[in-house]
TORLO-20193 format. One record per residue (C-alpha): x, y, z; residue number from 1; residue in three letters. Coordinates in steps of 0.02 Angstrom, whole numbers. Example, Ala and Ser with C-alpha at 12.3 -4.5 7.8 and 13.67 -1.06 7.14 Angstrom:
// residues 2
       px       py       pz   resi   resn
      615     -225      390      1    Ala
      684      -53      357      2    Ser
//
This chain:
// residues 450
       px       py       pz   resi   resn
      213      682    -1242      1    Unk
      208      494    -1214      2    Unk
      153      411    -1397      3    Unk
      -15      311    -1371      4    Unk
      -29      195    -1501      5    Unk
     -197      114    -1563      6    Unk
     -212      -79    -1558      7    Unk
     -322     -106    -1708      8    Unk
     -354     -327    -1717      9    Unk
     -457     -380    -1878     10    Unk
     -435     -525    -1994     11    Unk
     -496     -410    -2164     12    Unk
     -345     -331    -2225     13    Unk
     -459     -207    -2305     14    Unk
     -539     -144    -2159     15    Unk
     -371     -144    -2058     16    Unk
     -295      -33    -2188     17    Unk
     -470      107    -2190     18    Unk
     -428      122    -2002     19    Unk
     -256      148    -2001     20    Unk
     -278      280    -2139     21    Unk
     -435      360    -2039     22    Unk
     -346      369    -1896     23    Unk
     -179      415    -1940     24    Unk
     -262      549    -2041     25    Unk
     -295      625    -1866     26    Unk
     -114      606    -1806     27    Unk
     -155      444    -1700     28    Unk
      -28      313    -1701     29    Unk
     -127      141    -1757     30    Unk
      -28      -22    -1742     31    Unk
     -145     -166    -1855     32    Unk
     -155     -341    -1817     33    Unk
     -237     -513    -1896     34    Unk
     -254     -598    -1728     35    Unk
     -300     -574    -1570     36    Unk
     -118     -637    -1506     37    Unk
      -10     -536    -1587     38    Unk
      -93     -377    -1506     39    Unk
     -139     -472    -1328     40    Unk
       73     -463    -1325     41    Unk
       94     -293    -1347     42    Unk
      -25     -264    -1180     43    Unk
       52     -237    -1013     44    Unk
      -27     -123     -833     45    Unk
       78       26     -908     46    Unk
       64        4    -1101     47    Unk
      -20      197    -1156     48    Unk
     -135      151    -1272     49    Unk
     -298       56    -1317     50    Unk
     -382      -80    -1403     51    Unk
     -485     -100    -1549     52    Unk
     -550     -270    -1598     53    Unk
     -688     -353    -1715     54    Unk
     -768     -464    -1592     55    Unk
     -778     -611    -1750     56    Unk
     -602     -679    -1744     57    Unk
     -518     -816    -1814     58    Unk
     -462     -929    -1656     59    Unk
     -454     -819    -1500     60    Unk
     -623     -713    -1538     61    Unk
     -632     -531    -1467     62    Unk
     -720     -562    -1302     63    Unk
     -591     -666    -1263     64    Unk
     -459     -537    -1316     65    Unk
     -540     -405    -1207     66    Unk
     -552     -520    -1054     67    Unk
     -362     -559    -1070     68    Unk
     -324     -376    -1083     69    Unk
     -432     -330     -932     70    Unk
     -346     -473     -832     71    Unk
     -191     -368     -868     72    Unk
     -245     -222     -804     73    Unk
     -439     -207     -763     74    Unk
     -469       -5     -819     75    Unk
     -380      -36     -984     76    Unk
     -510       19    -1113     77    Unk
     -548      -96    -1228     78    Unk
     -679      -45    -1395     79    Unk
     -771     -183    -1481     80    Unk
     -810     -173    -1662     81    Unk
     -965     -301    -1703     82    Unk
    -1067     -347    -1853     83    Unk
    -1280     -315    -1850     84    Unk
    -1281     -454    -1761     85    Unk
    -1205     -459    -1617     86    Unk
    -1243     -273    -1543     87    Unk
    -1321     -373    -1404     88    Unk
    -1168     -456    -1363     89    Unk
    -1059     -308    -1379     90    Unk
    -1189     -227    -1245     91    Unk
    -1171     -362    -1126     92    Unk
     -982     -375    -1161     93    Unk
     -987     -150    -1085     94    Unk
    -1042     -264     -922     95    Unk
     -891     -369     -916     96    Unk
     -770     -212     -954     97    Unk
     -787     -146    -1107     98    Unk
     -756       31    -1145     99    Unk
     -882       59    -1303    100    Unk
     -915      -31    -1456    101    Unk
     -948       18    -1644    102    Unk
    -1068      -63    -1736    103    Unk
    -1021      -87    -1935    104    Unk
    -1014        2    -2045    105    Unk
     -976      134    -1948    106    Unk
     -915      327    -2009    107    Unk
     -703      368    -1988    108    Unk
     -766      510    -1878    109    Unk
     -861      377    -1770    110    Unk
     -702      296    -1756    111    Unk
     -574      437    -1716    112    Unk
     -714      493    -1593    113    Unk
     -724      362    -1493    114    Unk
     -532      333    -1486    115    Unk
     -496      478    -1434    116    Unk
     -626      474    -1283    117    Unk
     -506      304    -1235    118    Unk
     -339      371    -1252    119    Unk
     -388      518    -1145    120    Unk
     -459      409    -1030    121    Unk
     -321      304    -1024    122    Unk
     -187      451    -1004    123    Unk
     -272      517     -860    124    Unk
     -292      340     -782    125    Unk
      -91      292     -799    126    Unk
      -87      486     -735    127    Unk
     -173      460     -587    128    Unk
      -93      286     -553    129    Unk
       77      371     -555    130    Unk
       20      522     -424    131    Unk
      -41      372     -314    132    Unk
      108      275     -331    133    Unk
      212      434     -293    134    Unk
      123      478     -154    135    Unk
       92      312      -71    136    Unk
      289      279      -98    137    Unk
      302      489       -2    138    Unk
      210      391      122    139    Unk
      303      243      170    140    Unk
      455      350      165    141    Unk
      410      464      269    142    Unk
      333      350      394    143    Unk
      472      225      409    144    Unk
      601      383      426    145    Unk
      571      525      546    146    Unk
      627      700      574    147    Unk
      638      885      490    148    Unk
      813      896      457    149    Unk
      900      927      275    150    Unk
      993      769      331    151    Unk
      876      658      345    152    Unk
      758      739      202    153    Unk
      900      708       91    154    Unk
      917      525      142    155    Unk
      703      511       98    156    Unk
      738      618      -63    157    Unk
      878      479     -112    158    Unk
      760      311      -55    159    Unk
      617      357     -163    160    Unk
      708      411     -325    161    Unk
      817      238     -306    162    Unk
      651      141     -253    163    Unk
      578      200     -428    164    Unk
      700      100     -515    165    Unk
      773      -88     -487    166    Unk
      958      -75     -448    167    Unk
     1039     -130     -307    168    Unk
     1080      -42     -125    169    Unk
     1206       -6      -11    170    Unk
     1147       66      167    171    Unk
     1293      130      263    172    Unk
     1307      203      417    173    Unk
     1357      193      621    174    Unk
     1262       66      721    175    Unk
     1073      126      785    176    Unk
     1043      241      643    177    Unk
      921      140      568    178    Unk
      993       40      419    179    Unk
      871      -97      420    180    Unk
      709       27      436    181    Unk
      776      139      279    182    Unk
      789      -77      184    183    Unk
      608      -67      227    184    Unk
      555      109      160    185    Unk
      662       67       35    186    Unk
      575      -83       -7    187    Unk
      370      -23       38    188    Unk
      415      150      -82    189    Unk
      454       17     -238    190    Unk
      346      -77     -359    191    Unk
      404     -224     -244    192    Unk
      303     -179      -89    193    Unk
      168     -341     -109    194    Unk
      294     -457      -98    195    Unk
      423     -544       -2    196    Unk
      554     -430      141    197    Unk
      677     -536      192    198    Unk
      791     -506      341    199    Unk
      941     -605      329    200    Unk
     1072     -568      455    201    Unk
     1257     -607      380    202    Unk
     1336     -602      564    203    Unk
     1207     -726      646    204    Unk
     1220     -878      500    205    Unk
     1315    -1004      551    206    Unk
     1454    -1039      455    207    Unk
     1413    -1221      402    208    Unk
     1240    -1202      359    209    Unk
     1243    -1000      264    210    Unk
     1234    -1103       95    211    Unk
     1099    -1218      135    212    Unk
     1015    -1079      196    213    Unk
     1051     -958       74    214    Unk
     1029    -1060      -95    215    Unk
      924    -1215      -27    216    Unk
      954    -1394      -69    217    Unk
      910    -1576     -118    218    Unk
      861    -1706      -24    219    Unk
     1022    -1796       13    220    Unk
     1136    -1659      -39    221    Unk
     1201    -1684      143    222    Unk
     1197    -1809      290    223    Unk
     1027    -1739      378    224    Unk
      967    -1670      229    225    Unk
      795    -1777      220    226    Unk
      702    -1685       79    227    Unk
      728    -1538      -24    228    Unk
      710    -1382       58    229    Unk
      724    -1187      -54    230    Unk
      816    -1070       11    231    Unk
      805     -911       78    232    Unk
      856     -826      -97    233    Unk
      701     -922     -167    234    Unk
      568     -883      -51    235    Unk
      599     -701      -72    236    Unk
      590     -699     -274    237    Unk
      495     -566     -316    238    Unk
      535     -441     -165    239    Unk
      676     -379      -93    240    Unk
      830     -486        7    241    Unk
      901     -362      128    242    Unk
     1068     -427      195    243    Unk
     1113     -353      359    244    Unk
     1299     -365      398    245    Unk
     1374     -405      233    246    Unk
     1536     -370      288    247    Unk
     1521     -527      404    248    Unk
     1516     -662      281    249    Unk
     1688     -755      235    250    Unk
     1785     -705       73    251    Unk
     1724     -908        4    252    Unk
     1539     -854       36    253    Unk
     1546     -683      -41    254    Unk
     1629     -754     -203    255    Unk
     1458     -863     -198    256    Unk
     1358     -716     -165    257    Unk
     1443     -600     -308    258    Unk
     1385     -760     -429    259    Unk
     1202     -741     -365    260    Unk
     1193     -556     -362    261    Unk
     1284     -533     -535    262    Unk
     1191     -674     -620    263    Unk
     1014     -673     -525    264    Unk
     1048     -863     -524    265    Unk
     1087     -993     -395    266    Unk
     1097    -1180     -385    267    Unk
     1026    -1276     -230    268    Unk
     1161    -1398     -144    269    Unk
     1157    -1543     -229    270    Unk
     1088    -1514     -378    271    Unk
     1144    -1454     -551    272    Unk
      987    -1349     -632    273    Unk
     1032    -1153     -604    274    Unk
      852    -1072     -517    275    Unk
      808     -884     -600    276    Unk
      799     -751     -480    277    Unk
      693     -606     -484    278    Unk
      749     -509     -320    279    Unk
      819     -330     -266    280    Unk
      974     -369     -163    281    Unk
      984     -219      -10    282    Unk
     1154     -240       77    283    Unk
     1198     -153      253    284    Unk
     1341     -111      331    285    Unk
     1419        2      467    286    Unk
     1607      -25      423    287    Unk
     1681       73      279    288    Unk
     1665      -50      159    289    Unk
     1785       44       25    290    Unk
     1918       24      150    291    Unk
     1889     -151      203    292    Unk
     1902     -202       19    293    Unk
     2063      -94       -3    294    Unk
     2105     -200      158    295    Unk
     2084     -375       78    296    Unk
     1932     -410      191    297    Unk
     1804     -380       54    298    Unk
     1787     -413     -117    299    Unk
     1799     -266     -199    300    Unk
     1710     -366     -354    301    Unk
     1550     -378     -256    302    Unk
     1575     -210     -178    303    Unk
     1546     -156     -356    304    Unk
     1403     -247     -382    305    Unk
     1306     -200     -222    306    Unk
     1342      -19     -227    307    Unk
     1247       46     -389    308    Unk
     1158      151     -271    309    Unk
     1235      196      -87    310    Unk
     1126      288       42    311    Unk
     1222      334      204    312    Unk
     1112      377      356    313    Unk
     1183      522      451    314    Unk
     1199      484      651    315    Unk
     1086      570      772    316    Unk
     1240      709      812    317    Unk
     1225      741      640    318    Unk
     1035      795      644    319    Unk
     1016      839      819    320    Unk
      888      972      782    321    Unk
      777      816      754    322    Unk
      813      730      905    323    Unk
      670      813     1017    324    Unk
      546      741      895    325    Unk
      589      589      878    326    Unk
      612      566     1053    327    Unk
      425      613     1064    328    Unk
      375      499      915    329    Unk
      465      355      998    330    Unk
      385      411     1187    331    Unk
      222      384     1098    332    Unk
      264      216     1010    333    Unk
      328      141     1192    334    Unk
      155      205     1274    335    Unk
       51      121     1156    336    Unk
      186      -36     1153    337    Unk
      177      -29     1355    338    Unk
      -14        6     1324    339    Unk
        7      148     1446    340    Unk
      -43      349     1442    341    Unk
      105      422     1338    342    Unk
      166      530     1486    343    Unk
      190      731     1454    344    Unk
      358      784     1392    345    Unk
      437      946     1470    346    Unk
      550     1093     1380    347    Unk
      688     1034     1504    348    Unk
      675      836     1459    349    Unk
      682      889     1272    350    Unk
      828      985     1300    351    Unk
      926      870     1405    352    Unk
      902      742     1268    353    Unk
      946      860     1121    354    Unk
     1107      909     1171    355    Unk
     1147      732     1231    356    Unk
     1268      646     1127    357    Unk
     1198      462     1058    358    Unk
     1332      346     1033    359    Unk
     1192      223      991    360    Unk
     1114      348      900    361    Unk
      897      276      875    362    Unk
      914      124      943    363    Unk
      995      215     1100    364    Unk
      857      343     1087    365    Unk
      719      217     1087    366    Unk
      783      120     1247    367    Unk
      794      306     1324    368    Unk
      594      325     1287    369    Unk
      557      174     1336    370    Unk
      632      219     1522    371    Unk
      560      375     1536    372    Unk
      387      297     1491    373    Unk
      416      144     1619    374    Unk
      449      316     1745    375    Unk
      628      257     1728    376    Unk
      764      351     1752    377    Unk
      816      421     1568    378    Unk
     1017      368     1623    379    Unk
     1087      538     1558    380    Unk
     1247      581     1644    381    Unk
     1243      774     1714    382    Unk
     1362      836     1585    383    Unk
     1285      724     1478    384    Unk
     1411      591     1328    385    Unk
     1452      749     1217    386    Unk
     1600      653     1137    387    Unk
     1554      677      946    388    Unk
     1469      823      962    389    Unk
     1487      941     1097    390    Unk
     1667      907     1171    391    Unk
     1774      930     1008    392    Unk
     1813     1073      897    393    Unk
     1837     1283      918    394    Unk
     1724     1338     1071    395    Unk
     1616     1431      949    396    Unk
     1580     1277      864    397    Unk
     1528     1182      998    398    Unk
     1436     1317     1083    399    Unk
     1344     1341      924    400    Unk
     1298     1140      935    401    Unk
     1235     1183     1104    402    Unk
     1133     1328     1065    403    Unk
     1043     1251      922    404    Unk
     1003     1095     1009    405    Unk
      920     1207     1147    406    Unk
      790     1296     1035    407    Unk
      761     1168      939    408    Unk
      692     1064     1089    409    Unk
      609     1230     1146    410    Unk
      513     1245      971    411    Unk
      468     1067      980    412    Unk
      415     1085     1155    413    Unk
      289     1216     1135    414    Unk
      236     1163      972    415    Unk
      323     1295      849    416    Unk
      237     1427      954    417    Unk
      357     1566      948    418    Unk
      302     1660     1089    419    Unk
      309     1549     1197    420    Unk
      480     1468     1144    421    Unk
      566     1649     1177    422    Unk
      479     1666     1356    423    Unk
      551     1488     1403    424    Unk
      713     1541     1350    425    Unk
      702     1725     1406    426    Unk
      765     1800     1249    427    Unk
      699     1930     1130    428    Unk
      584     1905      995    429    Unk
      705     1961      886    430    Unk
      861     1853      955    431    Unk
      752     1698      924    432    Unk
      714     1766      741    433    Unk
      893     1789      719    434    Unk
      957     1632      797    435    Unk
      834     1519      694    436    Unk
      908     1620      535    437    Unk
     1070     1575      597    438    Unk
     1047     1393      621    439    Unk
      918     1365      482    440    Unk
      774     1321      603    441    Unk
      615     1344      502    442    Unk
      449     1360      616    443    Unk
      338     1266      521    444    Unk
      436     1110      552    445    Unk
      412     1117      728    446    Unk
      202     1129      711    447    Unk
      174      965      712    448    Unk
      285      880      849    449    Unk
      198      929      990    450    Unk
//
């Protein structure tokens, strides 16, 4: 169990050392203070415990103390101790914040009392912060980053437990599959999500300017340069930098980049005075970036640096059993985007797009809802692009792609409903038990995609 220590702030040694010894008596933890700063600096949103202060202090008075602390974090309780005279104030002080207040003298059982109403209020506040926090950060995960499969599950396992911590990221994976919108999860799941996302595509900076607009600079750092100007690195302190298409940037820039990521410091053009950063660094990348540094095209330095934490998103052939539903998800994002009905989906649609291979895997997908919202033609070829997925490999293999691809869109078609899934596809009951047991297709997953 997490210690929760007792801030105890009074300028009478004598009376600092009765509390202590009441309290720690009772197996509390009491840390005593002569000032009101010494214990204001102990105080931060997640610190465990409470405070106890006299509100007659020498230079920063208790009131003051308690409104510092509750500018920290506002349900931090906070117990007053005041003389005879001042129970009026200490009442009016419960208005701006205060958790209770004990008027002197008071008993070592009024004390432990009341202190351990606070700490229990305080462990089920930081409690109930951390369930929100979990579950808002669930949320944004699983909002930004469809689907059922264990593929993709274990991609939104991996983003939240690396968004609880502060290290950096490496997103891998084939074009389309949705790098930037796991740098966003990523990002909305972390104690980051209030401030800055910033995009910056590495393959769309132009060569001349990536440092200007990278690290900033000062006013005549450059001809054109009419007045200072921070840089992109800058604006985002605080938040997250994601940096689409790493592998793009020139071996000169990425030694620059290694000194900014490594150091959390850069230097505008121009100018000598280093400028802290406080930023999460999210790189992206759909070459193997292992091999391009064992290739001399990266350096294998900031390769290092970037990939504390690497999450690779699996293509669509990989998850096709999610494929059906996010087609429909998307079909219902382009109808509201078009402002149109969303238009219905049929068992046969699903199914032709399941067992479709996508080269260009979501972003491919998307353009193909899109069309068949616009009452476009979806552009699937009769035999359909199978070249990853259905046209390689033992027959069994690929027959068993096939297969699951087909009841999967059947069970997303019809809801989950398993009656009517084995009607459309004329089997047994028990075949479609059996099958789903074979491919480890779980109803339930299906109940909520129609």
């Amino acid at each position: 169990m997490t210690a929760q220590p007792v801030l105890f702030v009074d300028d009478e040694e004598h009376l600092r050392f009765a509390a202590r010894q009441s309290l720690e008596i009772e197996g509390l933890d009491c840390l005593c203070f002569a000032d009101a700063e010494q214990a204001l600096s102990r105080i931060t949103r997640d610190f465990p415990g409470i405070l106890v202060s006299d509100i007659r202090l020498p230079g920063t008075d208790g009131l003051t103390l308690m409104r510092k602390a509750l500018s920290i974090d506002p349900q931090f309780p906070v117990i007053l101790v005041t003389g005879h005279g001042d129970v009026e104030l200490a009442v009016n002080s419960m208005r701006e914040g205060a958790y209770d207040f004990l008027e002197k003298p008071f008993a070592p059982s009024r004390l432990v009392e009341t202190v351990r109403r606070a700490l229990e209020k305080r462990r089920l506040t930081l409690e109930n912060r951390f369930l929100r926090e979990q579950v808002g950060a669930r949320k944004a995960v699983e909002t930004r980053l469809h689907g059922r499969s264990p593929e993709i599950e274990a991609v939104r396992q991996k983003i939240r437990a690396v968004a609880a911590t502060d290290v950096d990221v490496l997103i891998t994976g084939p074009t389309g599959v949705g790098k930037e919108v796991a740098a966003h999860a990523l990002h909305e799941a972390s104690a980051r999500a209030a401030m800055p996302f910033l995009h910056i595509n590495c393959g769309a900076l132009p060569e001349a300017l990536v440092e200007s607009e990278l690290f900033g600079h000062e006013a005549g750092a450059f001809p054109g340069a009419m007045r200072a100007r921070i840089g992109r690195f800058e604006a985002a302190r605080g938040g997250t930098v994601f940096l689409d298409e790493i592998d793009s940037l020139s071996w000169g820039l990425q030694a620059k980049l290694l000194h900014a990521v490594q150091n959390r410091l850069i230097t505008r053009l121009g100018s000598n005075d280093p400028i802290e950063l406080d930023i999460r660094f999210v790189a992206a990348s759909k070459r193997d970036l292992e091999a391009a540094s064992r290739a001399g095209d990266f350096r294998p330095d900031l390769l290092y640096r970037l990939n504390v934490a690497t999450i690779c998103i699996p293509s669509l052939s990989d998850r096709r059993e999610d494929i059906p539903g996010l087609f429909s998800q998307l079909v219902g994002e382009a109808a509201a985007r078009y402002k149109r009905e969303a238009p219905e989906i049929s068992g046969a649609v699903l199914a032709a797009v399941a067992i479709c291979d996508w080269p260009g895997n979501v972003r491919e997908l998307r353009n193909a809802a899109d069309r068949f919202v616009l009452g476009l033609d979806l552009g699937l070829a009769p035999q359909g692009p199978f070249a990853s997925g259905l046209s390689t490999g033992a027959l069994s293999d690929r027959m068993a792609v096939h297969e699951k691809a087909l009841i999967a869109a059947s069970l997303a078609a019809h809801g989950g409903q398993l009656k009517a899934t084995y009607e459309a596809l004329q089997i047994s009951r028990k075949a479609l038990y059996e099958k789903m047991q074979k491919y480890g297709l779980a109803r339930e997953n299906f109940l909520e995609e129609h």
